[in-house]
C-alpha positions as CSV (number, residue, x, y, z in Angstrom):
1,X,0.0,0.0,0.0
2,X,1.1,3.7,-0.9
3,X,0.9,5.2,2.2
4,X,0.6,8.8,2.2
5,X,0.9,9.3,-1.4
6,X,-2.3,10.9,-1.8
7,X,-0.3,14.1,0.3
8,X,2.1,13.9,-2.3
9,X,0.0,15.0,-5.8
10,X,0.5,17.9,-8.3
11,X,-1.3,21.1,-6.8
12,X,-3.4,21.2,-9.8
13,X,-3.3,20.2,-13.9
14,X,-0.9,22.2,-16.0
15,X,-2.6,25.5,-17.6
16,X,-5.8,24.9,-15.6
17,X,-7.8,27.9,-16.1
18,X,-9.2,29.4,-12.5
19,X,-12.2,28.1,-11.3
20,X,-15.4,30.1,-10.0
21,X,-14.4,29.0,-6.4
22,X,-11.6,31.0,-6.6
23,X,-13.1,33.9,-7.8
24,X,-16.2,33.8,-5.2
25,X,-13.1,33.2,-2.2
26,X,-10.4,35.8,-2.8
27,X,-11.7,38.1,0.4
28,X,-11.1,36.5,4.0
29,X,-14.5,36.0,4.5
30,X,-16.6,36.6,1.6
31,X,-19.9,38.2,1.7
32,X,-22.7,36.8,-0.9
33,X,-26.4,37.7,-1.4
34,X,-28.3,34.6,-2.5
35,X,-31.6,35.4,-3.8
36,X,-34.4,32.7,-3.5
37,X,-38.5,32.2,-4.0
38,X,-38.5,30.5,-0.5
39,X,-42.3,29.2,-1.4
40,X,-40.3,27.4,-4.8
41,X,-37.3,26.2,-2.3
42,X,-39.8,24.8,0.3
43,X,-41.5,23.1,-2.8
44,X,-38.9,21.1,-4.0
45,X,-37.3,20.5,0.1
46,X,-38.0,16.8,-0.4
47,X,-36.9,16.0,-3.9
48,X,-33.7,16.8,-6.4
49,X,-36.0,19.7,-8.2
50,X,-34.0,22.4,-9.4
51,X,-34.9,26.3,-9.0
52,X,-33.7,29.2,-10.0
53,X,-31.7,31.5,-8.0
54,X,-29.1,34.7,-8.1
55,X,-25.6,35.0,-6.6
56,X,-23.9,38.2,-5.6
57,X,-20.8,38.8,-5.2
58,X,-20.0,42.7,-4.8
59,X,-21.2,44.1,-8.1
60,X,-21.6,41.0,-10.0
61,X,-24.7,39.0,-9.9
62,X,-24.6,35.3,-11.2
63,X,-27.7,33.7,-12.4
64,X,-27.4,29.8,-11.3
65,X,-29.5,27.0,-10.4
66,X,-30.1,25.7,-6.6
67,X,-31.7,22.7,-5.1
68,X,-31.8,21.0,-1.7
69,X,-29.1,18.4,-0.9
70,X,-28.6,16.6,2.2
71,X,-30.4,13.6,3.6
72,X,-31.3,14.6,7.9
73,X,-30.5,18.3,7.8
74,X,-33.2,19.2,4.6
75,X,-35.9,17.8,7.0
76,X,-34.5,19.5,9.8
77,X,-33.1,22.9,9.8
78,X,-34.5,25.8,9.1
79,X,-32.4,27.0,5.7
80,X,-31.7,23.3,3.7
81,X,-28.5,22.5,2.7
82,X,-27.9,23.7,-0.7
83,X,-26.4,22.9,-3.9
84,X,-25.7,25.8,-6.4
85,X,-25.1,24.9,-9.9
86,X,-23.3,27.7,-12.4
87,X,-23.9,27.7,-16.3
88,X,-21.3,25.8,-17.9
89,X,-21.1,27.9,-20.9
90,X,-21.4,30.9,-18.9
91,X,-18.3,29.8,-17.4
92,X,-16.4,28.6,-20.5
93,X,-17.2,32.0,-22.2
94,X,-15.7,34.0,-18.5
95,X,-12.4,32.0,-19.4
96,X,-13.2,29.9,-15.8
97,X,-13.2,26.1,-15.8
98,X,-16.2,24.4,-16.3
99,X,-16.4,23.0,-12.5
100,X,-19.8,24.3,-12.1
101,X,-21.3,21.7,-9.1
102,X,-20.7,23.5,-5.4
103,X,-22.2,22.7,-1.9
104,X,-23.1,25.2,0.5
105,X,-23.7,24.6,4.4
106,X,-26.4,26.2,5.4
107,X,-27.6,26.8,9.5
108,X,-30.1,24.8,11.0
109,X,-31.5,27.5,13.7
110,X,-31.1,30.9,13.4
111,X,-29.7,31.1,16.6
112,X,-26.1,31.7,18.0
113,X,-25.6,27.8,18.8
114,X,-26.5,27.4,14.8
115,X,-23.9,30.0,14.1
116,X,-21.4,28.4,16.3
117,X,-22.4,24.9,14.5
118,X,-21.1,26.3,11.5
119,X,-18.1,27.4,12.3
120,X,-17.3,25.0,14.1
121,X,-17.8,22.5,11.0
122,X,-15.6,24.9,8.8
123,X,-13.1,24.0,11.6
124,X,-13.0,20.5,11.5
125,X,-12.5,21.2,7.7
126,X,-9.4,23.4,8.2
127,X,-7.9,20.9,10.5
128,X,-8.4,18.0,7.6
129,X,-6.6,20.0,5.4
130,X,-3.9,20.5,7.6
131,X,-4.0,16.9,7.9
132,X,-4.5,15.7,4.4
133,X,-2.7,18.9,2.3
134,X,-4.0,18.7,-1.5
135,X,-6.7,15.1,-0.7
136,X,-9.1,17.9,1.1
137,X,-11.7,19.4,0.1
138,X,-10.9,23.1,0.1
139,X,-13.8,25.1,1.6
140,X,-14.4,28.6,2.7
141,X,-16.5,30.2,5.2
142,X,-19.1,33.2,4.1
143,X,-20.9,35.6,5.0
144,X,-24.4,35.1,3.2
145,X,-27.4,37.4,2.8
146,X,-30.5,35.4,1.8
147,X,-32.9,37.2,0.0
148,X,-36.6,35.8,-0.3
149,X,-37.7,37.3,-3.4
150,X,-41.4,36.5,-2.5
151,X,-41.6,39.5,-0.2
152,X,-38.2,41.1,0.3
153,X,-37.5,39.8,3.6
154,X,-33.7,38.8,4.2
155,X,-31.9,36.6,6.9
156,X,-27.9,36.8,7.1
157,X,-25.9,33.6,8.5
158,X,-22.3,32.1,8.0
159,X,-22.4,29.6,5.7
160,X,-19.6,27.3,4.0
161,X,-18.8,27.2,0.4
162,X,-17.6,23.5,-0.4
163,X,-15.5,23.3,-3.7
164,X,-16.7,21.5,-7.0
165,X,-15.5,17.7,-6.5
166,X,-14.1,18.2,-10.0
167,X,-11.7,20.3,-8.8
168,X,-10.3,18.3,-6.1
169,X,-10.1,15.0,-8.9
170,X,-7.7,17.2,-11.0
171,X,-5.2,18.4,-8.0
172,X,-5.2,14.5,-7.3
173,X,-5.0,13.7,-11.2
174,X,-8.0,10.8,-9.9
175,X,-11.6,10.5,-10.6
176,X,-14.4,9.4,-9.1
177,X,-14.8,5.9,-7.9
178,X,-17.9,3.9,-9.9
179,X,-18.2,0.9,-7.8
180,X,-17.2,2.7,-4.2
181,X,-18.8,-0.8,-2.3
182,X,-16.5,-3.1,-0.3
183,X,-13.5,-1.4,-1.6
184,X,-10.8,-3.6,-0.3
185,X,-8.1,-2.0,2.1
186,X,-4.8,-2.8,0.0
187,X,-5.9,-0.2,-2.3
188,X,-6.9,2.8,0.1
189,X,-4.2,5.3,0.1
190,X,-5.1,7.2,3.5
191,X,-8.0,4.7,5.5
192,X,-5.7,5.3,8.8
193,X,-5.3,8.4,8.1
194,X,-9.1,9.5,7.3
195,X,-10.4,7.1,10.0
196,X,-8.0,8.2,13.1
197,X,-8.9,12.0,11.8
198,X,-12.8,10.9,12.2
199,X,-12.1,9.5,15.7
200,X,-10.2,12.5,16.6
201,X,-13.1,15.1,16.0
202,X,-15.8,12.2,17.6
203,X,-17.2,11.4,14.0
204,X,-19.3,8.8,13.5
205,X,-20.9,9.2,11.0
206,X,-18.9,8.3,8.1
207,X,-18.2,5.0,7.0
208,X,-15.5,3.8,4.2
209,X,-16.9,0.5,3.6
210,X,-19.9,2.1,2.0
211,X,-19.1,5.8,1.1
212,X,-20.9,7.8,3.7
213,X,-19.8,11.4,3.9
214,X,-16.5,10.4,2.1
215,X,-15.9,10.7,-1.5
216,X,-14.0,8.0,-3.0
217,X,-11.4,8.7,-5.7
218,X,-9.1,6.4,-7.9
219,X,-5.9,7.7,-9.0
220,X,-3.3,5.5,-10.6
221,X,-2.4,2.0,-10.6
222,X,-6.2,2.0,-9.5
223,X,-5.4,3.4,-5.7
224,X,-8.7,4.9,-3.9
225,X,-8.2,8.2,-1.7
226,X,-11.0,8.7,0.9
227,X,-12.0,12.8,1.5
228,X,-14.7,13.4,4.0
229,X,-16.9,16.0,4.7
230,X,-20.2,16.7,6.7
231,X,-19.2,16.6,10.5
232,X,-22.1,18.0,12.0
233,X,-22.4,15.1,14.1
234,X,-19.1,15.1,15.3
235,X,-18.3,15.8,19.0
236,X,-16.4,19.0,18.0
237,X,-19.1,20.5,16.0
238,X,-21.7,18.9,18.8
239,X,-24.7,20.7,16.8
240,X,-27.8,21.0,19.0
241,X,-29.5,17.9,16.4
242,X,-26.3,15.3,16.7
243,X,-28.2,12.1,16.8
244,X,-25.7,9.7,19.4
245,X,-24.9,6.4,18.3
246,X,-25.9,4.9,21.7
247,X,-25.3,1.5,19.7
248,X,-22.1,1.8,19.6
249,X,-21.7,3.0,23.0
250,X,-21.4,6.7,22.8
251,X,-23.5,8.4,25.5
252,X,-22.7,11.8,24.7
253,X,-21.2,14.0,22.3
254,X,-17.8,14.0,23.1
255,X,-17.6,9.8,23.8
256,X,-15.0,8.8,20.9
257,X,-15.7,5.9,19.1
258,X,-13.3,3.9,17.1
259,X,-14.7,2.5,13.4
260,X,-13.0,0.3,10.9
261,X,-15.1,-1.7,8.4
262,X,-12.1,-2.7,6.0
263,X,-11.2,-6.4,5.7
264,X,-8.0,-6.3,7.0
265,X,-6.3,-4.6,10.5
266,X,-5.2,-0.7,10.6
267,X,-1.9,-0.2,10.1
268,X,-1.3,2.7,12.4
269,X,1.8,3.6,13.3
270,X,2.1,5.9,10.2
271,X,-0.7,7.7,10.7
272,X,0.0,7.9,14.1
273,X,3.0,9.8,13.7
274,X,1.3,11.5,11.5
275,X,-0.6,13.3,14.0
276,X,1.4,13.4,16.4
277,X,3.5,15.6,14.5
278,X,1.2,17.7,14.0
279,X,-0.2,18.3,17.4
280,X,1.2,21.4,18.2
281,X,0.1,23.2,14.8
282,X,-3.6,21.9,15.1
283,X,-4.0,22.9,18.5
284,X,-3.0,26.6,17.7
285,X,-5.3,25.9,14.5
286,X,-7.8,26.3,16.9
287,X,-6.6,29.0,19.3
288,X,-6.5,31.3,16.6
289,X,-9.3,30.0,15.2
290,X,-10.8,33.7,16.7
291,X,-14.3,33.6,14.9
292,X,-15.2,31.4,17.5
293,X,-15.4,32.7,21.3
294,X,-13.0,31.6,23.7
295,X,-15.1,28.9,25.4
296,X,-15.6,27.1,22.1
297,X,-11.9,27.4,21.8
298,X,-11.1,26.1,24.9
299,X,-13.4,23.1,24.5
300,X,-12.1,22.2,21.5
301,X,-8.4,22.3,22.4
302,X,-9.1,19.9,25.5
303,X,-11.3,18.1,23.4
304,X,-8.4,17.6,21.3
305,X,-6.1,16.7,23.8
306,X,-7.8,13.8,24.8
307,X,-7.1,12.2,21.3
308,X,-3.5,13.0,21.5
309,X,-3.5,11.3,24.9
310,X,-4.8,8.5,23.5
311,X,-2.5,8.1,20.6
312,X,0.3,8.8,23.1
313,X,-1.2,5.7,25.1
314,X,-1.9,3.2,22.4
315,X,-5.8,3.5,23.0
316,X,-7.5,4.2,19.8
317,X,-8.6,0.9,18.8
318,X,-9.1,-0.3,22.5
């Protein structure tokens, strides 16, 4: 197995033109005005129904198309997850690439704890990427103004912009996985790696056996690199909804819970170093991690700690 070399890729294809996600994420924290019928989005809530919809980004507004995405959270919170798709030849003829597919994270409650939720989430993204390098997928975390054309009314939340998974398969030179089912472990690149991350932030909902909330991409000699996303039920996000997996022993949000569903036994050492190396520059990740308030913070780093005790005492899988 080619440990690690999924950290090791090309940064992206040569002469790649620059993507729409770029362009929407050049500020520090972007500020977009999304304009939506909410009576066509609460429609189409429960199916894969396109609308239309306007992006704006300073002085330029982008027509695009919108639907809901998401499996607990569209029946839950109050804004849907979202999925905005851009005009391919809209794109071509701005000179962009024709990655056109993006998610956006949405809040579930309008209150402070759903604003915390988010950022929170975009956390446990940065820290991935820290991990993983070029196998994440880059996100950003904006400012959105949602419009509801019916009547004028607006709501403004943080939201995170997820990138086109097209864009991650060409920095990885890989492309999606067809069959992603019982993917055996000698051809994962990263399973340690993705699955030790997952205990770290107290994720269980994932799973790498059957593709849940990780994408699965094949690169050459036909090795699979595993990217998550959606940690909302992770102990570090701990969103007011997080569902416990009391069947797997986890009482409360912040019990870890070790999973491995691949045929074979973890080889951890690697990975372990891995993180361990790391330590120091993930917990400052958070410190200065200032959009959220110091108690989050401090949560989080102690939360944090306890996995690196654990690594340090050989107690992951026990």
């Amino acid at each position: 197995m080619m440990f690690f070399s999924c950290l090791q890729v090309a940064t992206a294809l040569p002469n790649s033109p620059q993507g729409i996600f770029d362009l929407l994420t050049e500020d520090e924290v972007p500020e977009l005005v999304l304009a939506i019928n909410y009576d066509e989005l609460e429609s189409v809530r429960m199916n894969e129904e396109f609308i239309d919809a306007t992006l704006t980004e300073g002085t330029t507004t982008h027509n695009l198309e919108i639907r809901v995405r998401g499996r607990f959270r569209r029946t839950t919170c109050t804004m849907p997850p979202l999925k905005l798709k851009f005009d391919k030849q809209w794109l071509r003829a701005a000179g962009l690439n024709r990655h056109n597919d993006f998610k956006l994270v949405t809040h579930c409650t309008q209150d402070q704890a759903g604003q915390e939720a988010l950022l929170r989430e975009q956390l446990a993204y940065e820290l991935y990427a820290t991990i993983a390098g070029e196998a994440a997928l880059r996100t950003e975390l904006v400012k959105v103004t949602y419009v509801n054309t019916v009547d004028g009314s607006t709501e403004s939340s943080y939201a995170i912009l997820i990138e086109d998974i097209d864009d991650l398969e060409d920095r990885l030179a890989a492309h999606k996985l067809d069959n992603i089912y019982g993917t055996s472990y000698d051809r994962f690149t990263n399973a340690e790696v993705v699955s030790l991350f997952q205990y770290m932030i107290g994720n269980t909902d994932y799973s790498l056996s059957m593709g849940r909330n990780v994408k699965l991409v094949e690169g050459e000699n036909e090795e699979v690199t595993a990217v998550p996303y959606d940690f909302d039920f992770s102990g570090i996000v701990s969103a007011s909804y997080m569902r416990l997996r009391t069947d797997l022993g986890q009482d409360s949000p912040h019990d870890r819970v070790w999973i491995w569903e691949l045929n074979e036994e973890p080889q951890l050492e690697a990975a372990t170093q891995h993180f361990l190396d790391l330590e120091e520059q993930l917990l400052e990740q958070v410190e200065n991690y200032h959009e959220l308030s110091n108690g989050s913070r401090r949560e989080i780093k102690n939360f944090l700690k306890g996995f690196f005790r654990d690594l340090d005492h050989n107690r992951v899988t026990k």
